[in-house]
N, C-alpha and C positions, 0 to 999 in steps of 0.2 A: 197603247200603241198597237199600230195592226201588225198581225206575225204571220211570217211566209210559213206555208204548210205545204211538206216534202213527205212522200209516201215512200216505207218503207220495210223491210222485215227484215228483226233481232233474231240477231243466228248467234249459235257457239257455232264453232268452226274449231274442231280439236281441242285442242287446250286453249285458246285465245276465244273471242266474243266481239260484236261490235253490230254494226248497220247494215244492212246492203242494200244499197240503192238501184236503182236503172243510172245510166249514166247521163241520160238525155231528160232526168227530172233536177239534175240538178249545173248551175253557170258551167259554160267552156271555159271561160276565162281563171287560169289556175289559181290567179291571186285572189278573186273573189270566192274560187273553189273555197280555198283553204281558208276563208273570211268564213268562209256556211260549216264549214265540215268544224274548225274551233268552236261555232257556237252554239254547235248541234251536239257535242262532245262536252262541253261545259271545261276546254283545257284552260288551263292557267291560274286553275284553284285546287289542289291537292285531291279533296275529295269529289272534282268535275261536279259538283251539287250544283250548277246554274242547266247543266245538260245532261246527256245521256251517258256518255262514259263511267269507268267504273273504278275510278284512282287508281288504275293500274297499267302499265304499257300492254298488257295483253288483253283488257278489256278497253283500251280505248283505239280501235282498228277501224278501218271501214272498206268495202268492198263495194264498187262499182259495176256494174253487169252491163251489156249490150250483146245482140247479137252482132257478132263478128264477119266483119267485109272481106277479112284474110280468108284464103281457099282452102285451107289447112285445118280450122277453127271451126268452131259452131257460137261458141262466146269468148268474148273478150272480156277480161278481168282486169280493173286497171284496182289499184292498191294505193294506200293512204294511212301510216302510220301516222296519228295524231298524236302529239305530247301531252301530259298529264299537266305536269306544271307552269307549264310556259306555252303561251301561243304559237306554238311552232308547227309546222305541219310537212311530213317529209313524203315523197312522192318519188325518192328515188329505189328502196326496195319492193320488196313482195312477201308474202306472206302467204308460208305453206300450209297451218291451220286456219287460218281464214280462208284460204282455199277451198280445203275440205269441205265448206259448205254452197262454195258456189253453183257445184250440180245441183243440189235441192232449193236453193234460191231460185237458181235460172228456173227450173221449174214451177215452183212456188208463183214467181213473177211471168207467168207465161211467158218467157222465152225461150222455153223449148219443151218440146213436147215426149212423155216419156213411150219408150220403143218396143216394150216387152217386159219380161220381168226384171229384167237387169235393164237400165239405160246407160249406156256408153255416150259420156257426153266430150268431146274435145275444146279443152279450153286454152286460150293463149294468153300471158300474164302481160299484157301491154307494159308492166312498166321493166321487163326486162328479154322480152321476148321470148321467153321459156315456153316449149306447149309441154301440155299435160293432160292424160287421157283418165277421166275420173270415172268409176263407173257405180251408178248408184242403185239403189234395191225399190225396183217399182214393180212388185208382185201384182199382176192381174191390171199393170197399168198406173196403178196409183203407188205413188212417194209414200214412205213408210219409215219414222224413226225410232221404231221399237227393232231390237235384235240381240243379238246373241257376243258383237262383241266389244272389248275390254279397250281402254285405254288409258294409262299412268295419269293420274292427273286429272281424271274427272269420276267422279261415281257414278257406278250404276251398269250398265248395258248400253248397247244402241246396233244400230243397223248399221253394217259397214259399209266407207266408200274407199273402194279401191284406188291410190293414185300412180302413174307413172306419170313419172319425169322424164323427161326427154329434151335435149338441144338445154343443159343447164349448165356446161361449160364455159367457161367465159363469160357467165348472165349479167354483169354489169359495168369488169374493166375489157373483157374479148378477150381475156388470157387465162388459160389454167392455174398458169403459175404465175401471178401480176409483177410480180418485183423480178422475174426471171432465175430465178433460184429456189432451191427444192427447202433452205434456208437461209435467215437474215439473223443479222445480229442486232437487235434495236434496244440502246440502255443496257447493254448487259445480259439481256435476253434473249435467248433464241426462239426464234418463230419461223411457223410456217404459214405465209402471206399465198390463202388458195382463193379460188373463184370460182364452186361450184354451187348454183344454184344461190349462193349468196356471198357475197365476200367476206373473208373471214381473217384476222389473225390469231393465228393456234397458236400456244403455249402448253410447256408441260409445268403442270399446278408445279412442281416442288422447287421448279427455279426461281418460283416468287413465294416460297419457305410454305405451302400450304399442301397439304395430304390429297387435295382433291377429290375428298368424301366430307368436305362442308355442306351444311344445308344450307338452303337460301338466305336465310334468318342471318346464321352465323357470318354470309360473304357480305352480306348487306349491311351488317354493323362493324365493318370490317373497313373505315373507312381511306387508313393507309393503303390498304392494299389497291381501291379503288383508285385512286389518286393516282400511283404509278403504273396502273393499269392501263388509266385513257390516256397519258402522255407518251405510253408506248404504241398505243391505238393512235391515235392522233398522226404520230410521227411513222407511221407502218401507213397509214392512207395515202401519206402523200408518196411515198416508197411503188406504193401502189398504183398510183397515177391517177389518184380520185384528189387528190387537190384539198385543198383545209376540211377535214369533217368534223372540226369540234363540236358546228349543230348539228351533224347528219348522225345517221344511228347505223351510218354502214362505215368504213366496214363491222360488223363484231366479231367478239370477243371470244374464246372459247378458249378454257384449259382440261386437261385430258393426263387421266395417272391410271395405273394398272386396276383391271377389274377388280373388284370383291365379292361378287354376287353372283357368278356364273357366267358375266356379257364377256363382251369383245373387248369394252375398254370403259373406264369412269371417266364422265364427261360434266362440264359446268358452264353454261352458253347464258350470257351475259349479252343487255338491250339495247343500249351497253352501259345504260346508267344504273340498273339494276340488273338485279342475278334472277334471270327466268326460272319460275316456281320448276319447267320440267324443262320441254326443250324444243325448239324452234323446228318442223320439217325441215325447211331447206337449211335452216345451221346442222340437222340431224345427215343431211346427204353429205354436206362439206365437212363437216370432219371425218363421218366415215369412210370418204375418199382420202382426206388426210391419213386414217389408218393404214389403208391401203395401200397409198403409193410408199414405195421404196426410198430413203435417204430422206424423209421428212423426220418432224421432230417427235413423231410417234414409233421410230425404229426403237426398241428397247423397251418400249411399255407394252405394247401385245407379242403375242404369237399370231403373224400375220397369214389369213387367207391367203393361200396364192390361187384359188382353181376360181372361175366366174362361172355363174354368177354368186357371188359370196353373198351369206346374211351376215350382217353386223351389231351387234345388241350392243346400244350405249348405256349403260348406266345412269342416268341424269339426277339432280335433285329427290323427285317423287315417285321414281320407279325405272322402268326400261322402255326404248322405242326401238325398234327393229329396221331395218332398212335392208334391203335386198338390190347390190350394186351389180350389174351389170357391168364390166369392162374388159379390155384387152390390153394388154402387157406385151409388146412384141420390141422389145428395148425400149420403152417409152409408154409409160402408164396413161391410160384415156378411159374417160368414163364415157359409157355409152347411153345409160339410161339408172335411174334408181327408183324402187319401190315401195310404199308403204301404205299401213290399214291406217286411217282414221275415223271419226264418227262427227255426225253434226244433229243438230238439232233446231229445229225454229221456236224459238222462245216469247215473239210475239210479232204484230204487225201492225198498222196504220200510219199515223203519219208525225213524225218529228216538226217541231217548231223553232224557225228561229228570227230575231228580229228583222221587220222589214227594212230596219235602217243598214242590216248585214246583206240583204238580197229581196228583192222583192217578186225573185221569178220571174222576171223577165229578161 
């Protein structure tokens, strides 16, 4: 049978991996979207062996590029978490390591051209309307993924891209605080129900009897805990005002217990069906704002920042991620902007296949 052939380049994007497309090579039509993008991903077989995915929620992503009509923007990024297991395909978050690669995509795919040695590229995340100013290392003009730095969770070195966030408040229910309270009581639990940059229900690990220096391994065979987990997750979305998400993967999950290694605070960010080997950008901004703010469920587990802009080191699974918050506190806690280093790399290009009974390009 003939197969549709979609051009593309395989990026890591932080600690996650996936596709990125141009967004005008592949159906407007979402439900066929997500017909292409499952068959392109091979979801709904454990080890994605039919496609390109990589059996895992952080290798099976995909990133959409276009230059950007917004006057604010240079590109639009639209995002697509693909399921591993199941045909499922969600198009209501964003992803801040997939991000990371969008500057050297957008480049890669001539849609933008580099400015100097640094290229300062502004991107806007269409599926939550977040901008974000990436700046990427084009010495002498040309894209470069060799460098000098470090990131938890993947080996080696690489060339940094700098990202700020900006307008991440509210990025998916409009409210800081979605359930209007600093906390919730959900099953016994307390949480704090935030929306920065991603929506999020916190918990502190020891109210569900666990130290919160589990490895990924140990939460993931852990499968009580999972179970009372997404029924509090579940029952906090709609609290939240996002409505049934038993299939959606927002809001997640994150639990948070006193440092051991020197950070701000141990952290555990959950996909939410599994336990993220390190840890999510934008789940890494929303909790760190969870740290921050005053009367949430992290009063008692750190020694809180008070001067802005604070750096915040979370401890996660595989190491630390750093986040640098931006805010003002004038009775009432507001983030303004937050910042962090990532690294990308292009790991291959041409063009993905999938059946033309799925799309035929046209």
């Amino acid at each position: 049978m003939t197969q549709t052939a979609i051009p593309y380049v395989f990026m890591r994007g932080g600690t996650s991996r996936g596709p990125y497309f141009r967004r005008s090579d592949l159906p407007e039509d979402l439900d066929t979207l997500a017909d292409v993008l499952v068959a392109a991903l091979g979801a709904g077989q454990a080890l994605n062996i039919d496609g390109i995915g990589g059996g895992n929620a952080v290798t099976t992503k995909v990133a959409m590029l276009s230059v950007s009509e917004d006057d604010w923007a240079d590109i639009d990024y639209f995002f697509a978490q693909v399921s591993v297991d199941e045909k499922l395909v969600d198009f209501k978050p964003t992803c801040g390591n997939i991000l990371s690669g969008v500057g050297p995509a957008a480049i890669e795919m001539g849609l933008f051209q580099p400015t100097g040695d640094e290229t300062e590229i502004r991107i806007r995340a269409v599926n939550t309307g977040a901008r974000v100013v990436a700046k990427v290392q084009t010495p002498g003009g040309e894209l470069v993924y060799e460098g000098d730095a470090e990131i938890a969770g993947v080996p080696g070195h690489s060339a940094p891209v700098q990202l700020s966030f900006m307008g991440v408040v509210g990025s998916a229910t409009g409210a800081f605080l979605p359930t209007g309270n600093l906390r919730d009581i959900v099953q016994g639990i307390e949480l704090t129900c935030m929306d920065v940059a991603m929506p999020m229900a916190i918990a502190r690990a020891a109210d569900f009897g666990l130290t919160g220096y589990e490895s990924a391994e140990e939460l993931d065979a852990n499968r009580a805990f999972f179970d009372r987990m997404e029924a509090v997750r579940i029952e906090a979305g709609k609290l939240m005002g996002m409505g049934d998400v038993s299939k959606s993967v927002t809001p997640k999950f994150g639990l948070m217990a006193p440092a051991r290694e020197g950070g701000t605070l141990a952290v555990r960010y959950f996909m939410p069906w599994k336990t993220h080997p390190t840890m999510a950008v934008t789940g890494a901004q929303c909790m760190a704002s969870c740290a921050l703010t005053p009367g949430t469920v992290a009063d008692g587990v750190l020694d809180r920042p008070d001067s802005s802009p604070a750096e915040v080191v979370l401890e996660h699974a595989s190491g630390k991620i750093d986040v640098l918050v931006d805010f003002s506190n004038d009775g009432e806690f507001n983030v303004i902007s937050a910042g962090l280093v990532r690294t990308a790399r292009k790991l291959a290009d041409g063009h993905v296949y999938v059946p033309e009974s799925e799309w035929n390009g046209c």
